[in-house]
Structures are given as structure tokens and as C-alpha cells.
Wavefront OBJ file of the C-alpha trace (Angstrom):
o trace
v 17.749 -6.955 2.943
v 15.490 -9.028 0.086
v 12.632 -6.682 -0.378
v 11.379 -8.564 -3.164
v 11.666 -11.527 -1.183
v 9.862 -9.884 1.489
v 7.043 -8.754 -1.010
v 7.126 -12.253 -2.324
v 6.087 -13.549 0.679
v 3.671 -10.801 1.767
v 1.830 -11.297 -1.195
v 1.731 -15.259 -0.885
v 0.093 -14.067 2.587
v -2.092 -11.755 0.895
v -3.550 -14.939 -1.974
v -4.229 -17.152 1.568
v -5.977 -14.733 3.429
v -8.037 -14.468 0.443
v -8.578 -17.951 -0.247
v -9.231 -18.237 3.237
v -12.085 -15.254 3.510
v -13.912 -16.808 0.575
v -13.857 -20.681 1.761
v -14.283 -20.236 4.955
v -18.076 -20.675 6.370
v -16.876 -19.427 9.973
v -18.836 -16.288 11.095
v -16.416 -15.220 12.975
v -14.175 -13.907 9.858
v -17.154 -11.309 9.233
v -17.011 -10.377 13.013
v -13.416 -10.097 12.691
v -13.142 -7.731 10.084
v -16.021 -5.703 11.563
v -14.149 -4.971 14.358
v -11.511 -3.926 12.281
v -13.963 -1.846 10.594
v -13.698 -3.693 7.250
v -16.141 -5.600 5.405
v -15.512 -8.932 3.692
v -15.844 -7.076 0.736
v -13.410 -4.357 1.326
v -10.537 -6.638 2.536
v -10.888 -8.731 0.047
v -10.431 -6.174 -2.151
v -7.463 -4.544 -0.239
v -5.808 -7.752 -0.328
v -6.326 -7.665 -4.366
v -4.783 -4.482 -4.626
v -1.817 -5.479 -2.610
v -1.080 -8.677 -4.894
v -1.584 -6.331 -7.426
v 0.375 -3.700 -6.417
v 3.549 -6.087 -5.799
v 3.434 -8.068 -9.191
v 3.678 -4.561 -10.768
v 6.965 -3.370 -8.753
v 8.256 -6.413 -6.805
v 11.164 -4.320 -5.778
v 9.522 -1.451 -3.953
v 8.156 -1.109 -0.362
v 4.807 -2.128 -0.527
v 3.614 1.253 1.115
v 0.268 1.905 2.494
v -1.589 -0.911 1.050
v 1.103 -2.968 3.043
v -1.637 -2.085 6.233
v -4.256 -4.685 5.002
v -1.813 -7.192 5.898
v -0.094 -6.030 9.428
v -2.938 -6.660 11.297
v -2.196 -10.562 10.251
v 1.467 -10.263 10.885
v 1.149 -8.340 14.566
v -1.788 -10.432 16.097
v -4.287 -7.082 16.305
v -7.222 -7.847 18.671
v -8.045 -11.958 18.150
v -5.815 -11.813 14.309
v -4.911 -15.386 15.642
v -8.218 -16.853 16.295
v -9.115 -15.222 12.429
v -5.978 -16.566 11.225
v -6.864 -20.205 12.485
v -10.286 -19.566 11.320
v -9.116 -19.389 7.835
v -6.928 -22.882 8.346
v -3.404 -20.382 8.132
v -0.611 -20.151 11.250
v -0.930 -17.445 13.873
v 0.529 -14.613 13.140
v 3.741 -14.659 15.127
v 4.938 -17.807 12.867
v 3.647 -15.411 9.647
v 5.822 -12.590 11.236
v 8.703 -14.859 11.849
v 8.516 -15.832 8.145
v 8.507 -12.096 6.996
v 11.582 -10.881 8.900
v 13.085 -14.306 7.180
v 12.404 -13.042 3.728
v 13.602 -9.570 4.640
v 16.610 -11.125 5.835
v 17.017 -13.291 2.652
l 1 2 3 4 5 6 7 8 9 10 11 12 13 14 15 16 17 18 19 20 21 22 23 24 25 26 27 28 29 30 31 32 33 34 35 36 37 38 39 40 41 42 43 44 45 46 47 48 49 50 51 52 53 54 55 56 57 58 59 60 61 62 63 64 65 66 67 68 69 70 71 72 73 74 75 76 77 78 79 80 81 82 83 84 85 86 87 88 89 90 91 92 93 94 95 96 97 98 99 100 101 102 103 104
């Protein structure tokens, strides 16, 4: 099991998301992450920290600031419709790319 290759690609997920949330005009992103009781703000800040986070030990579980991105990776509530939203895959292709790096 790769985790770096794991946290490789879970932080590549993290920098789209991102760059998603700030280019996207959609509304629906805000009401998204409202029902997840997040603001724009706060993700994008929780999706910082996990980049973060991983550059500093790339070979370490990414631990609880791995939650920020499960939501993305499980489908929670309408994650696809967000995910497309933001011009990314749905989230059981993003999963399905995750348990490939883990597998690495």
C-alpha cells in the first residue's frame, strides 16, 4: 500500500476542488457547502491545510484533515452535482482513483 501515492493524489484532489470553488460562478457550490455546514471560506481553507499538511509528511495518514475531502470521494448528499459544478468527475471515478494510488 503507496500511502504517499495515495496522499499524492488526495492532495491533487484537494488543489482542484480549490481551483474549482474559486472559478466557479455556480451558486450552487455555496449551497453545497452550506449544507455541509461549511462556508466557502472555511473549505477553502480546510483544503489549504490538507495540501499543506501532506507536502510536510507525504508519508503519513493524512488524519483528520483527510475529512474535508471524503465528502468528495463518497458522494455525501448531491457531492456529484458539486463535483460537476466545479468542471471535476463524480466522485465514484475520484474514489476509484484513490483506492488506485493506495494500491500503487
Amino acid at each position: 500500500m503507496s500511502i504517499r501515492t495515495a496522499n499524492g493524489y488526495i492532495a491533487l484532489l484537494a488543489k482542484q476542488v480549490e481551483a474549482g470553488i474559486i472559478s466557479s460562478g455556480n451558486p450552487f457550490v455555496e449551497e453545497y457547502l452550506d449544507t455541509m455546514d461549511c462556508s466557502v471560506e472555511v473549505e477553502l481553507a480546510q483544503l489549504r491545510e490538507l495540501q499543506v499538511g501532506i507536502s510536510r509528511h507525504p508519508d503519513t495518514e493524512p488524519s483528520i484533515s483527510f475529512t474535508v475531502i471524503k465528502k468528495y470521494l463518497y458522494g455525501w448528499k448531491e457531492a456529484d452535482k458539486f463535483l460537476s459544478c466545479l468542471g471535476l468527475k463524480g466522485s465514484k471515478v475520484l474514489a476509484r482513483g484513490y483506492y488506485a494510488a493506495l494500491r500503487a
